[in-house]
N, C-alpha and C positions, 0 to 999 in steps of 0.2 A: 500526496502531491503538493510541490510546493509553487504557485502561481506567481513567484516573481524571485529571480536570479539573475545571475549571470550565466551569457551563454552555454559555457560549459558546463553548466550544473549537473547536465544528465550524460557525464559520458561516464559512466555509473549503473549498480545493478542494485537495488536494497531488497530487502527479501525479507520473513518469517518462515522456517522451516520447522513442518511438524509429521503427516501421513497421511496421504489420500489420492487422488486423482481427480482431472479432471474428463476421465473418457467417458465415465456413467454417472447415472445417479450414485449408483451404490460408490463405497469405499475402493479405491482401485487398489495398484500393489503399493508394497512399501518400499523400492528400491533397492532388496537386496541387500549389499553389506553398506550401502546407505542408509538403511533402517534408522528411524530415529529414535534417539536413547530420552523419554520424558524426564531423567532428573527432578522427580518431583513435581512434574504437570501431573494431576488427576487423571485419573483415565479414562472417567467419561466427560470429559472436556475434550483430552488429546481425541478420544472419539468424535468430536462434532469438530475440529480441526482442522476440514480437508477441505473443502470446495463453499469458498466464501464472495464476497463481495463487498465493495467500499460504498457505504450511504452517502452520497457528500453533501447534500442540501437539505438536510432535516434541520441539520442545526449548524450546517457549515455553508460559507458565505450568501448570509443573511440577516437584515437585522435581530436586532438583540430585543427587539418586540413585535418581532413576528409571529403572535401567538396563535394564528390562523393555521399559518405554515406549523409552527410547532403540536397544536392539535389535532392535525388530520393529514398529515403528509404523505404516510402509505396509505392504499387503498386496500382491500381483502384481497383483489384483482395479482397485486403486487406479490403479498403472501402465497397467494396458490402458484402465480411463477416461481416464488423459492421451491418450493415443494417440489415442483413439475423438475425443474433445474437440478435438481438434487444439492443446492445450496444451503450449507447447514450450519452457518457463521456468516455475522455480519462485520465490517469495521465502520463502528457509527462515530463520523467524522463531527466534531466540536470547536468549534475555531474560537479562538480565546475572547472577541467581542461579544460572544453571547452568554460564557460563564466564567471567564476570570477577573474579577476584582477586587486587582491589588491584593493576591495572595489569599485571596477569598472565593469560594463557587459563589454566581450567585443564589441567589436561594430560589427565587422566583422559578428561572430558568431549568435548575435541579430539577425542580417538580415536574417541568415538561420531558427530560431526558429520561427519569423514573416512569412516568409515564412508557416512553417509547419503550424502554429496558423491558418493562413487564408485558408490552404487545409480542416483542420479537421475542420473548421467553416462550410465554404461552402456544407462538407459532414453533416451537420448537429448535433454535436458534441459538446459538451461543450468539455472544456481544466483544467485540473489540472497544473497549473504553478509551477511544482515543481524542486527546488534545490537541487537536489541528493548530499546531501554529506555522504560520508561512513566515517567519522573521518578526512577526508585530513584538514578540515579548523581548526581544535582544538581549536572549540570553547567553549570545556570544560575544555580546560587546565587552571590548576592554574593562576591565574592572566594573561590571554590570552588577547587581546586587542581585542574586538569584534568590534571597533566603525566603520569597517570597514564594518562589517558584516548588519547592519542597512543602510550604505552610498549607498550599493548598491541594497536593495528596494526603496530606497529614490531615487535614481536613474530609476529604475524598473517602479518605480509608475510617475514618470516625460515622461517617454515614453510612456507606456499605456492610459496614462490619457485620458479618454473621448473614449475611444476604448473597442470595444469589453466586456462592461460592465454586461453583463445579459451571459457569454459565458466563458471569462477565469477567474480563481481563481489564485489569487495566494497563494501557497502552501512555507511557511519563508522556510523553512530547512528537509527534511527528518531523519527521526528518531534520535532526538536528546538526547544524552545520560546524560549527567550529574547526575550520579550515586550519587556522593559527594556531589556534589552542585549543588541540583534541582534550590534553590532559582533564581540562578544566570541564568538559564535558564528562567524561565519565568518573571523576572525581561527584558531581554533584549526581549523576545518575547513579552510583551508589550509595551516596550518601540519601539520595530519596527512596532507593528499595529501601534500606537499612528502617528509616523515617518511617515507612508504609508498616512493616513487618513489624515494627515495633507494636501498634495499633492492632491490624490485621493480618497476624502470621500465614493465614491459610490462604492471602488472594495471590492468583495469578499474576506476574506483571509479566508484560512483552517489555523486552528493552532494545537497547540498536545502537549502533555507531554511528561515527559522525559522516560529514560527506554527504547530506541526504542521504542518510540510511544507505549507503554504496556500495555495491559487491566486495571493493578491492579495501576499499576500509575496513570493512567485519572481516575480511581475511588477514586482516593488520591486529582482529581487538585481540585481549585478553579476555576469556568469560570471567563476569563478575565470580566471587567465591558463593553468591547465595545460591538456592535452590530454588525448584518451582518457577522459571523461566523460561522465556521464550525470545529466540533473538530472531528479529524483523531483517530483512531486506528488501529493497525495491528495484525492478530493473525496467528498463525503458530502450536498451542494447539494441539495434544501436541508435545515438541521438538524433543522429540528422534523420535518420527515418521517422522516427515515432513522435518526435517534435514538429515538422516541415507544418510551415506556416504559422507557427505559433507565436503571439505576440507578446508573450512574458518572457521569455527568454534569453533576450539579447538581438541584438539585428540580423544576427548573419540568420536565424530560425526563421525570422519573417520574411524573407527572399525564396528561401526555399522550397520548391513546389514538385510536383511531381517525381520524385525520390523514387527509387526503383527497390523492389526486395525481392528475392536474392540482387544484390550488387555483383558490378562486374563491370572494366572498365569500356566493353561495348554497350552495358546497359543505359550509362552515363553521358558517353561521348555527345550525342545529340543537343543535350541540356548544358554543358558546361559553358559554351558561348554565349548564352542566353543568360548567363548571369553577371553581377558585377567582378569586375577581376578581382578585387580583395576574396571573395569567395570560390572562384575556382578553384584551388589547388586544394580547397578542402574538399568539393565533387569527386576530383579527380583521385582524393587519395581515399575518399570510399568506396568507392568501384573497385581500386585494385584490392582493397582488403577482400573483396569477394565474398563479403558477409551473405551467413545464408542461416538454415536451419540447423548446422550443424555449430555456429556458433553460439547459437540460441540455449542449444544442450551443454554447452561450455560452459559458459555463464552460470547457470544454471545450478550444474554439477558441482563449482567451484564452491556455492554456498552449503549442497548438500554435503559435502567433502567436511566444511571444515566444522560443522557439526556432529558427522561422526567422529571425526580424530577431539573434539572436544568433548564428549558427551553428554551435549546436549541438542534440544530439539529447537527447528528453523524455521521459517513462513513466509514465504515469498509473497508479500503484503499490498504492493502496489504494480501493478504493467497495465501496457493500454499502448492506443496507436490513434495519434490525434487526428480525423477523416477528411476537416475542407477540403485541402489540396494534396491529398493523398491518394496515390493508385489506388481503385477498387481492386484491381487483382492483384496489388501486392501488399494490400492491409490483407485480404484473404489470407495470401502468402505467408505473413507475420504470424497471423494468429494459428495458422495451418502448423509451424512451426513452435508456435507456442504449447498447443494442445500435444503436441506428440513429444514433446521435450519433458513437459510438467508429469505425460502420466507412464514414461518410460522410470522417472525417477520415484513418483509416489511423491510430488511436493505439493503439502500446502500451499494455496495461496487465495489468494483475492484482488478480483482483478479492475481495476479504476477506470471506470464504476460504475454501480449499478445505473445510477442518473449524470451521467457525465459522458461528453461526446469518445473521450478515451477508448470508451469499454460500450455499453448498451445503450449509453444515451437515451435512457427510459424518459417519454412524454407521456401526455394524456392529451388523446383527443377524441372529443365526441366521447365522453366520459371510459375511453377503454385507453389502456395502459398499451403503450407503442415502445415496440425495443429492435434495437440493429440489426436486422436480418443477416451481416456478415457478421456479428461479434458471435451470431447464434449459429448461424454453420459451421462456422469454421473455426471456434474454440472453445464451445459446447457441442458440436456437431447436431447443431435438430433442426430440420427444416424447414 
């Protein structure tokens, strides 16, 4: 997730597709002649691939000496809910103020992420290696100097190297934008597999398109020529639902309250006066689209689609439904449509996040570990 854009950011799907479900613990199906073709993922990796979860606050937005936080962030508490959850990958989210300098991990910090690496190992876990950047590195900016931005997987793949091979992925960049200049995006995200695989031929990387990782942008990419890949998507379908009330995203998101799902233009009619005019006609024109659970499966599909006509494997990486001002019965509603979309197809994914109001919004209170009672009926189904 990226916590600051432009409105429009999320009328958008990004994804990772690989095999699993999210109905049980166990492995669900694999979707059929959507099966996904591993090109080179391991297969007991692609194994542990199916029902994951985004970490965001271990080492993502937080200071860069918070060695507290970085020490002891999960509880064992936490652990036995993966287990119980049948969750069996994590995406440990890293936002570039705690290890990127100037083209360098820090080193310090390294140690605390190694640390976390070999906890969620030993719980039995694969690791999404990802680089949370929300825009701080501007590596879309006009003529930006990226060589920095390759020196330090080059870096990355010098330390892992021969470690932890079939267990952590490395993930180049979270949702990388280059609206203008896609080219220049996956020119350098090939040029840093290339970079990686020179060092570390055997690791995994996740890679993605531009767009914040977009549904209709990956349906635009070409797949890289390497192997042993994994292409990300993320989806949030549709915006004004899963955003309402949010304050990163542009104004019209911070007005919006009460969003209805399934849409429909009686569902609406009530709320539309209630808003500022410049924002009507966008109420009005989600209602008619009549978005519901079958556009969920759409979306969805379209990622699964173009990984098998490609062959390779997919991951539906980031979703979630943001709760303030949000219907309880049609955040239900959403994720009611999510669970039965994700395990009709067999998609990978992980859903934002385990500690983030998106998805589970995991607290601690009175030293016991507190998580969403809607996120867990009704898109893990447990009561």
């Amino acid at each position: 997730m990226t916590l600051f854009g432009s409105a429009h950011r999320r009328a958008l799907c990004a994804a990772v597709i690989v095999g699993g479900s999210l109905a049980t613990a166990a492995a669900g199906p694999q979707g059929g002649s959507l099966a996904q073709a591993p090109n080179g993922v391991p297969s007991a990796l692609m194994s542990k691939l199916t029902r994951g979860v985004n970490i965001t606050r271990w080492f993502g937005y937080v200071k860069a000496d918070d060695t507290a936080t970085f020490k002891g962030y999960l509880l064992d508490e936490d652990l036995q809910h993966f287990k119980k959850l049948g969750i069996h990958f994590v995406r440990l989210c890293v936002t570039p103020g705690v290890i990127y300098c100037e083209g360098k991990p820090d080193a310090t910090n390294l140690g605390y992420i190694d640390q976390a690496i070999d906890k969620l190992e030993k719980a039995g876990l694969a690791v999404l290696w990802d680089l949370h950047d929300n825009g701080e590195m501007k590596l879309d900016a006009p003529g930006h100097d990226n060589s920095g931005f390759t020196k330090f997987w080059e870096a990355l793949a010098r330390h892992y190297k021969g470690r932890q091979e079939s267990s952590t992925v490395f993930e180049l960049v979270n949702e990388p934008v280059f609206q203008q200049n896609a080219n220049v995006w996956y020119e350098l995200q090939a040029k840093t597999v290339a970079a990686v695989r020179a060092i570390d031929p055997k690791r995994t990387i996740m890679v993605a398109s531009t767009a914040w990782n977009g549904i209709d942008a990956l349906l635009a990419m070409k797949p890289l020529e390497a192997k042993n890949l994994i292409y990300s998507f993320h989806c949030y379908d549709p915006f004004l639902f899963s955003h309402q009330g949010a304050t990163w995203t542009g104004e019209q998101q911070k007005v919006m309250r009460d969003i209805p799902f399934p849409s429909s233009p009686e569902a609406v009619e009530a709320m539309i006066n209630k808003l500022p005019a410049e924002y009507q006609a966008s109420v009005r024109d989600y209602g008619e689209k009549r978005y519901g659970a079958q556009y969920l499966l759409e979306r969805f599909s379209a990622g699964m689609r173009w990984g098998a006509q490609n062959h390779v494997p997919v991951l539906l990486g980031e979703f979630g439904s943001y709760p303030p001002v949000c219907p309880l019965e049609s955040r239900a509603h959403w994720f009611d449509a999510a669970h039965d979309a994700i395990q009709k197809l067999g998609l990978p994914n992980a859903v934002w996040g385990y500690d983030d109001a998106f998805g589970f919004g995991r607290s601690v209170k009175d030293g016991k570990v507190v998580l969403d009672p809607v996120t867990l009926k009704h898109l893990y189904k447990v009561n």
